[in-house]
Backbone atoms as SQL, in Angstrom:
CREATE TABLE atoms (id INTEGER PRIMARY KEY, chain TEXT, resi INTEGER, resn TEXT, atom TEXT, x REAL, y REAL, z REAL);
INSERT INTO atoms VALUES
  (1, 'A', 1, 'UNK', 'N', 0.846, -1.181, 0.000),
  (2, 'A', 1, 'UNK', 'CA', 0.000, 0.000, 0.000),
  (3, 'A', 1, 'UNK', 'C', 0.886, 1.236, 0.000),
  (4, 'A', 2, 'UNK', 'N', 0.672, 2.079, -0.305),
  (5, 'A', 2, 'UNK', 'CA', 1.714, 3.390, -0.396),
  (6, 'A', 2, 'UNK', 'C', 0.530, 4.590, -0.146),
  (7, 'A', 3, 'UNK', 'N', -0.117, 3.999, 0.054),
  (8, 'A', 3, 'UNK', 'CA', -1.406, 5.801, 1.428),
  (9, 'A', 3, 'UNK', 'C', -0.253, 6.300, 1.897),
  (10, 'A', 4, 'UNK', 'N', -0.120, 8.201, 1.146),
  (11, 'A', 4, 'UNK', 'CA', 0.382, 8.473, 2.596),
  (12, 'A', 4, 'UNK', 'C', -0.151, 8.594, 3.923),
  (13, 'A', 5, 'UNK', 'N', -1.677, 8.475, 3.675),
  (14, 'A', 5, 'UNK', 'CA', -1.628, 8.479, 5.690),
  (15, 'A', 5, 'UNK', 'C', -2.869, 7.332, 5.654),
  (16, 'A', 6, 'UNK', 'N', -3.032, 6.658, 6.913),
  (17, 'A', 6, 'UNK', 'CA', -3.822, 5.678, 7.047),
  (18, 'A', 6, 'UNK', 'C', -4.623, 6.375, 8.255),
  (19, 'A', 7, 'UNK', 'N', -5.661, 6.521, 8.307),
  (20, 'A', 7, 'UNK', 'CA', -6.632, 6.821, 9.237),
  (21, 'A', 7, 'UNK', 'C', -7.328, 5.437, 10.210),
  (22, 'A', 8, 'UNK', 'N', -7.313, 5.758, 11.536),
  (23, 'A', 8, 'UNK', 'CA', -8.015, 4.617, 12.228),
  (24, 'A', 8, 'UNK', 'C', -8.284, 5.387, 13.601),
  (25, 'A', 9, 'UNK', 'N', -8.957, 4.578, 14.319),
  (26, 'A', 9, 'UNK', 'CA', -9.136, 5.076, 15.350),
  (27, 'A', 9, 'UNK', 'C', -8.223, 4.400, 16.718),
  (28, 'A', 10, 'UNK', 'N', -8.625, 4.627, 17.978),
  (29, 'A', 10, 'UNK', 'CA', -7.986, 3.940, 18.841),
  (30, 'A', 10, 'UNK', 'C', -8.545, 2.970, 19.963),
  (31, 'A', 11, 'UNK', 'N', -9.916, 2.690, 19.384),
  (32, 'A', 11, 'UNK', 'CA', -10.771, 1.606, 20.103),
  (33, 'A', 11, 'UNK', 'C', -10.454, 0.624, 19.956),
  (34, 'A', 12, 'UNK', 'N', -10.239, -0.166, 21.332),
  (35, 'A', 12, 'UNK', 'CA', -9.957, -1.501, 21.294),
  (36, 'A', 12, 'UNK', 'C', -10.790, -2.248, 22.889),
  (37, 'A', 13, 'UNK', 'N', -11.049, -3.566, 22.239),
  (38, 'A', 13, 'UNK', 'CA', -11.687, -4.914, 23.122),
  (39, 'A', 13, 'UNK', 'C', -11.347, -5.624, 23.408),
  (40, 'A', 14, 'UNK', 'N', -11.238, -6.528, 24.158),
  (41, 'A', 14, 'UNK', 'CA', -10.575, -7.895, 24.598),
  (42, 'A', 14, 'UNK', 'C', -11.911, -8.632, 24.963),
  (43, 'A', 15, 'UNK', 'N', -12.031, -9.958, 24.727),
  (44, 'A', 15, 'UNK', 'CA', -12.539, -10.995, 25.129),
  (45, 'A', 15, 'UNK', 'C', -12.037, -11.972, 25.947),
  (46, 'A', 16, 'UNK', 'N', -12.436, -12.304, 26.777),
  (47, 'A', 16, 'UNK', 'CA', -11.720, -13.318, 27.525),
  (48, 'A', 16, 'UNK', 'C', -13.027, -14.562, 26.930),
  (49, 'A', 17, 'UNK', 'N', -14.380, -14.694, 26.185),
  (50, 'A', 17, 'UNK', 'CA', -14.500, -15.754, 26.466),
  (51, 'A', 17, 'UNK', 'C', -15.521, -15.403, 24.934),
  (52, 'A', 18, 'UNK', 'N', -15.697, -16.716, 23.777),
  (53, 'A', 18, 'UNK', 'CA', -16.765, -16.254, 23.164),
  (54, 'A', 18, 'UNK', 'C', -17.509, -15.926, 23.201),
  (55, 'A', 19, 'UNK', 'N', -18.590, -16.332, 24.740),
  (56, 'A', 19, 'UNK', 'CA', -19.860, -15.665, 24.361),
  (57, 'A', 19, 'UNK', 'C', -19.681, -13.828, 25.100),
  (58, 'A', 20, 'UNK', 'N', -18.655, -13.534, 25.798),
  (59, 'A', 20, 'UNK', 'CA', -18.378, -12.323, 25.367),
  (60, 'A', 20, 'UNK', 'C', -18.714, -11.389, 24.199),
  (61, 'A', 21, 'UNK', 'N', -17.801, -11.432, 23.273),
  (62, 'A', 21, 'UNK', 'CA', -17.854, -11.189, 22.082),
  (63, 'A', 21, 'UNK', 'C', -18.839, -11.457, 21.238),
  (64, 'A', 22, 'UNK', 'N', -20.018, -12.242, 21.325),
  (65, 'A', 22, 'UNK', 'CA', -21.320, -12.563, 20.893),
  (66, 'A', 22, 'UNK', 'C', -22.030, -11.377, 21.607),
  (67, 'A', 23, 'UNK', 'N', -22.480, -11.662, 22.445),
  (68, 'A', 23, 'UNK', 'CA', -22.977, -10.659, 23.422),
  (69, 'A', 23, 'UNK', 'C', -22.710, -9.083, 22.663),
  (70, 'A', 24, 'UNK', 'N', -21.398, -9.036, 22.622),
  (71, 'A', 24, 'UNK', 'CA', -20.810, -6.942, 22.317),
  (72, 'A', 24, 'UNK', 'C', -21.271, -7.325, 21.183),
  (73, 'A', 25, 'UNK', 'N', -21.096, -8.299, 20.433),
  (74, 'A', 25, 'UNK', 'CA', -21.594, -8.047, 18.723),
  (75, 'A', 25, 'UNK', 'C', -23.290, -7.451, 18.590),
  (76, 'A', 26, 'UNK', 'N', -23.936, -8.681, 19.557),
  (77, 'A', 26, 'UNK', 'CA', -25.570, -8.579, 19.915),
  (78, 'A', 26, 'UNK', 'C', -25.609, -7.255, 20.114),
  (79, 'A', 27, 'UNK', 'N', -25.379, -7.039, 20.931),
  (80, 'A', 27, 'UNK', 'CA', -25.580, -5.344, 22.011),
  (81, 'A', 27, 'UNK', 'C', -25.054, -4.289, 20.291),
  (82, 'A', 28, 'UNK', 'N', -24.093, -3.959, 19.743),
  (83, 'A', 28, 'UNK', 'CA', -23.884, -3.546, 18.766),
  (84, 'A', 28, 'UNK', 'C', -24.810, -3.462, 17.499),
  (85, 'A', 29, 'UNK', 'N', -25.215, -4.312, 16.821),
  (86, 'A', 29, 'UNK', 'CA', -26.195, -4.874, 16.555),
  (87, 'A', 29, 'UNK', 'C', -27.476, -3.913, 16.750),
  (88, 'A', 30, 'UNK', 'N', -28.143, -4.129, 17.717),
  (89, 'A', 30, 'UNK', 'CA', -29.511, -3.921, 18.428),
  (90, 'A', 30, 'UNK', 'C', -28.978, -2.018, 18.545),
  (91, 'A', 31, 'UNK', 'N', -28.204, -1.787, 18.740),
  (92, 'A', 31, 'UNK', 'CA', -28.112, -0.574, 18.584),
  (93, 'A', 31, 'UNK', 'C', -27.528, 0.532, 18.231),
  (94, 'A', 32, 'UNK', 'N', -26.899, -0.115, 16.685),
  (95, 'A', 32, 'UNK', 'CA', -27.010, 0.975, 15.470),
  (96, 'A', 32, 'UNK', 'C', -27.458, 1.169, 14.379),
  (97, 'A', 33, 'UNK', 'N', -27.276, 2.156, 13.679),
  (98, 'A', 33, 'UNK', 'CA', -28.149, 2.383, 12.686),
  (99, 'A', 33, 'UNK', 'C', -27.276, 3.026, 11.623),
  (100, 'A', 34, 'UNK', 'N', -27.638, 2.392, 10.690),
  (101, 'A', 34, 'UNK', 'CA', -26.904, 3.104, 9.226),
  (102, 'A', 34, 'UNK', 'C', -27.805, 3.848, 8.248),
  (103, 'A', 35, 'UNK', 'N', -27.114, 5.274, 7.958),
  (104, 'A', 35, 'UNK', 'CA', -27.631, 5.909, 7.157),
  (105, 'A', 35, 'UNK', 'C', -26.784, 5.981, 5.809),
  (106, 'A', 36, 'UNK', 'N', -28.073, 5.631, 4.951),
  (107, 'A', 36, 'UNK', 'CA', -27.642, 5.428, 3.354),
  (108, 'A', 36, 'UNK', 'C', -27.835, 6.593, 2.426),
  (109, 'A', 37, 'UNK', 'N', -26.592, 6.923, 2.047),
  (110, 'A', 37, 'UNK', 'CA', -26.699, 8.383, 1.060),
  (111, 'A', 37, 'UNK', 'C', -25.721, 7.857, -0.253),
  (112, 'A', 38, 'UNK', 'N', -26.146, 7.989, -1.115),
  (113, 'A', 38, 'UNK', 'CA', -25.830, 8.383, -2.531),
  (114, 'A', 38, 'UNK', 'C', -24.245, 8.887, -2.477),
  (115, 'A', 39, 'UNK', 'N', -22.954, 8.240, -2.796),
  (116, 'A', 39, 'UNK', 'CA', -21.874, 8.726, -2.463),
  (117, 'A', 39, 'UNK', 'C', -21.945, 10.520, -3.035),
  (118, 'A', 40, 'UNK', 'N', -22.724, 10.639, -4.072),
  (119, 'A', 40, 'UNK', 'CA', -22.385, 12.010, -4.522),
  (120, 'A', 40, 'UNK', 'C', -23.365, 13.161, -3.881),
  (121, 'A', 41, 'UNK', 'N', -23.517, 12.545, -2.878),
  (122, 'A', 41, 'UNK', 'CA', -24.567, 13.607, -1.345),
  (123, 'A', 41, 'UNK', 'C', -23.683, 13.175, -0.411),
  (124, 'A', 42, 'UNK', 'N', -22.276, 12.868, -0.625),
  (125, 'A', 42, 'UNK', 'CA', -21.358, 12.657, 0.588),
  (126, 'A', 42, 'UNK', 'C', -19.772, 13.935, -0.164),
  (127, 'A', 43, 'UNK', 'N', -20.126, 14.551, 1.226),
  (128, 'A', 43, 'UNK', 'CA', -18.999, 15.502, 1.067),
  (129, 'A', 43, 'UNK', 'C', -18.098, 15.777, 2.242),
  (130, 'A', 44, 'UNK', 'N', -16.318, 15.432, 2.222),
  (131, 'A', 44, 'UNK', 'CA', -15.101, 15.358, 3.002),
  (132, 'A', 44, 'UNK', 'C', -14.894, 16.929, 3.455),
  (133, 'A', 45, 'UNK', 'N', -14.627, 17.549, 4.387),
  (134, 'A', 45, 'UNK', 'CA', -14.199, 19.065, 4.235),
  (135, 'A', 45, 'UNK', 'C', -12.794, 19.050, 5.302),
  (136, 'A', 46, 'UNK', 'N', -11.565, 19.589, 5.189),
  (137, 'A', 46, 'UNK', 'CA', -11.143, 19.633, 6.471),
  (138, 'A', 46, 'UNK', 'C', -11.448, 20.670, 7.993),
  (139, 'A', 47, 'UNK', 'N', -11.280, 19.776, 8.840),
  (140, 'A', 47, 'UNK', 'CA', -11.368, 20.588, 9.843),
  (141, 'A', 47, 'UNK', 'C', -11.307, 22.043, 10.624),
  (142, 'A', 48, 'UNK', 'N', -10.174, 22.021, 10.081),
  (143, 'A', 48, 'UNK', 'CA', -9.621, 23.531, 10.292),
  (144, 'A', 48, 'UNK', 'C', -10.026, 24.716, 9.676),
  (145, 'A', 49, 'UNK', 'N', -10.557, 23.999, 8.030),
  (146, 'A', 49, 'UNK', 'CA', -11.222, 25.125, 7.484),
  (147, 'A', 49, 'UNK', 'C', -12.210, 26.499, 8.219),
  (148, 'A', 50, 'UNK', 'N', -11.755, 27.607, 7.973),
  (149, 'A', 50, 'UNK', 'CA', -13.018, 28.833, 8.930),
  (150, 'A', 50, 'UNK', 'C', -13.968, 28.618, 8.608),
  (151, 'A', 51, 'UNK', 'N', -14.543, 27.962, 7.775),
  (152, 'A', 51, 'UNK', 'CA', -16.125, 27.480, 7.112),
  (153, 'A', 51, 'UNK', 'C', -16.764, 26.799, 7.983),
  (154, 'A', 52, 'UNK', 'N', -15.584, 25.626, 8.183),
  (155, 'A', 52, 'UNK', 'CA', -16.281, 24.750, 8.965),
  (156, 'A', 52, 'UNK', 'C', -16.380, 24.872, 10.614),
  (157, 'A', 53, 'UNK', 'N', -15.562, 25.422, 11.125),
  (158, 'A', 53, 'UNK', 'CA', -15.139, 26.189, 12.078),
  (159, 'A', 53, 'UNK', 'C', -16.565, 26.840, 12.818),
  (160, 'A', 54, 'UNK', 'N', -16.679, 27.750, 11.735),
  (161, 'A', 54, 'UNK', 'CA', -17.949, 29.116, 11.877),
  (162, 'A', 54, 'UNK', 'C', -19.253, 27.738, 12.272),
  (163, 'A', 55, 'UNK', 'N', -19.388, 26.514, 11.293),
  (164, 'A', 55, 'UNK', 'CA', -20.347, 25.801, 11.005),
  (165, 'A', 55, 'UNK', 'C', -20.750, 25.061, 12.502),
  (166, 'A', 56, 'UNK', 'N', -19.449, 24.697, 12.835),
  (167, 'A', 56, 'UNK', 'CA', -19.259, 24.057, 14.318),
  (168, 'A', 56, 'UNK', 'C', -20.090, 25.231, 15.569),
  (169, 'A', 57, 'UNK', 'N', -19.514, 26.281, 15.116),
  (170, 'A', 57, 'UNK', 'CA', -19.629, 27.031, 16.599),
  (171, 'A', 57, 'UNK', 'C', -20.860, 27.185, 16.628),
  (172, 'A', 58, 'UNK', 'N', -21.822, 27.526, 15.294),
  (173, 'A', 58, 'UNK', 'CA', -23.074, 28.086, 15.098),
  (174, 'A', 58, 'UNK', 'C', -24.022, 26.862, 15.413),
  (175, 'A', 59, 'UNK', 'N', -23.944, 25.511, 15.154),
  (176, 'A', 59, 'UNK', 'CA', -24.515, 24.638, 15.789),
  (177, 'A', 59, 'UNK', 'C', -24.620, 23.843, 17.113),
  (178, 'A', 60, 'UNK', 'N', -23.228, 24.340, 17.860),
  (179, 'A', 60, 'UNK', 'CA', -22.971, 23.623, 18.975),
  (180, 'A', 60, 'UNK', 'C', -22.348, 22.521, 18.846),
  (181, 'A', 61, 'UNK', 'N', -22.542, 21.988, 17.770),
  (182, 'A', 61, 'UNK', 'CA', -22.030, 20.623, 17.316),
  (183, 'A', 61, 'UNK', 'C', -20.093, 19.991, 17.930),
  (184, 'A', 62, 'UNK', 'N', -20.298, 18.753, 18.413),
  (185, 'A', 62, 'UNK', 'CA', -18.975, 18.318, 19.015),
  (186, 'A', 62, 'UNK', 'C', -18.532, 17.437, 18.466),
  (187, 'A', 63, 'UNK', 'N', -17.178, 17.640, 18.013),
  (188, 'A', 63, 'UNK', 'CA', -16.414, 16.818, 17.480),
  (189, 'A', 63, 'UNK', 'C', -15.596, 15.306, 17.985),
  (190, 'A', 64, 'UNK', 'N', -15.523, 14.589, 17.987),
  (191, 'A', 64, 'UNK', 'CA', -14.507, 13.775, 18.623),
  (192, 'A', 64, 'UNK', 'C', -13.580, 14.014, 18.617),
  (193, 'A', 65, 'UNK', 'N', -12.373, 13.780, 19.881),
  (194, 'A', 65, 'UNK', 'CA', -11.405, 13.971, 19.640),
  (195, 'A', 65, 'UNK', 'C', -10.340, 13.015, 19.214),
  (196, 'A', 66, 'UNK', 'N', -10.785, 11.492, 19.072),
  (197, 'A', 66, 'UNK', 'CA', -10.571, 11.013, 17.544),
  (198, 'A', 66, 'UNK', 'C', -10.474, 11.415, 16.703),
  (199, 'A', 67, 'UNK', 'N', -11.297, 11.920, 16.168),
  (200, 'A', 67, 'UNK', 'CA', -11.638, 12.894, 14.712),
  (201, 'A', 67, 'UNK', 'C', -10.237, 13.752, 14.957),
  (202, 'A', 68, 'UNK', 'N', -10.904, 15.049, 15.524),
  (203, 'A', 68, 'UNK', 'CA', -9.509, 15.997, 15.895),
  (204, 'A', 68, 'UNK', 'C', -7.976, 15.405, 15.652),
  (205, 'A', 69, 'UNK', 'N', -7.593, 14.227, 16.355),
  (206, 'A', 69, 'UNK', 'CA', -6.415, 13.749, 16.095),
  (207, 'A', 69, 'UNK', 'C', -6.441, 12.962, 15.398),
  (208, 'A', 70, 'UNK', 'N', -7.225, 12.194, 14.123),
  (209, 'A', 70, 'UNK', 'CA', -6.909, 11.227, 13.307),
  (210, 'A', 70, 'UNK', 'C', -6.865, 11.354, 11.785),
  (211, 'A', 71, 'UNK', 'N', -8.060, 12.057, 11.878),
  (212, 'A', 71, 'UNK', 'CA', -8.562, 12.294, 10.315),
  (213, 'A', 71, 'UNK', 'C', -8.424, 14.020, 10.225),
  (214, 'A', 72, 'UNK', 'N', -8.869, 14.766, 11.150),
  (215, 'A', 72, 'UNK', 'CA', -9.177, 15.861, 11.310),
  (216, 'A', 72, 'UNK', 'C', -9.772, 16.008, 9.623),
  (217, 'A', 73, 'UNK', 'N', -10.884, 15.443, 9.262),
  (218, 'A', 73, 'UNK', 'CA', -12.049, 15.861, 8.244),
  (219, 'A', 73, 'UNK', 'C', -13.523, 15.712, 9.057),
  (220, 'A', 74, 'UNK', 'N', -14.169, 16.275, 8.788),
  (221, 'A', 74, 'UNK', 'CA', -15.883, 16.630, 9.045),
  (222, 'A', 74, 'UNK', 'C', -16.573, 15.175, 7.369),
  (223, 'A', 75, 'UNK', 'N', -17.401, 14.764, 7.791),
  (224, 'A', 75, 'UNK', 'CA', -18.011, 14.449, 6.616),
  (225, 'A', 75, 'UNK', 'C', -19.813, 14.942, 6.608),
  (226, 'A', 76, 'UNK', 'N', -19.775, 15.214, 5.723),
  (227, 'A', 76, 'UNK', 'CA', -20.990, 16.022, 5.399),
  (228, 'A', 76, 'UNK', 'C', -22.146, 15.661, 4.447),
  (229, 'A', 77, 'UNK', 'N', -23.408, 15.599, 4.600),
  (230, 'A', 77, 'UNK', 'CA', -24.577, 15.223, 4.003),
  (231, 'A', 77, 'UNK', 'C', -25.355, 15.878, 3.114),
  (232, 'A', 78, 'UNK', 'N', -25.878, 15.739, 2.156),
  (233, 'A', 78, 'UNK', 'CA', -26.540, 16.916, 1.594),
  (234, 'A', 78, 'UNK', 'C', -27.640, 16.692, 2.337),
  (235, 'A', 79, 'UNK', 'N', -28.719, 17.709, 2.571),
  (236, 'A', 79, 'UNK', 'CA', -29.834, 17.796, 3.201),
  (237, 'A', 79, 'UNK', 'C', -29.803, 17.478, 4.971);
């Protein structure tokens, strides 16, 4: 692979037993939800941008600080 940068996060699990890990899958599972958009109603912006900046402050909206240190991009929806 030659990415210059690889994005990930820093969550991690341990199992000590399978039905552990059944269980977090179950529980996972039961409570999320995926939203389906049209890749070309999907838009990358960086972080730092004053656009997005202004966009943040005016909504209240909170970032992870994952995000902040990994990707530092916003991804964005049309509508």
């Amino acid at each position: 692979m030659n990415e210059a940068r690889v994005f990930a996060d820093e969550y991690q699990a341990r199992f000590a037993e399978e039905g552990q890990l059944m269980r977090f899958l179950r529980e996972r599972t039961e409570n999320a939800t995926w939203l389906r958009k049209p890749a070309k109603d999907l838009r990358l912006f960086p972080l730092d941008s004053e656009k997005v900046q202004k966009e943040i402050h005016n909504t209240g909206e909170e970032i992870l600080e994952d995000t902040k240190e990994h990707t530092q991009l916003v991804l964005r929806m049309k509508d």
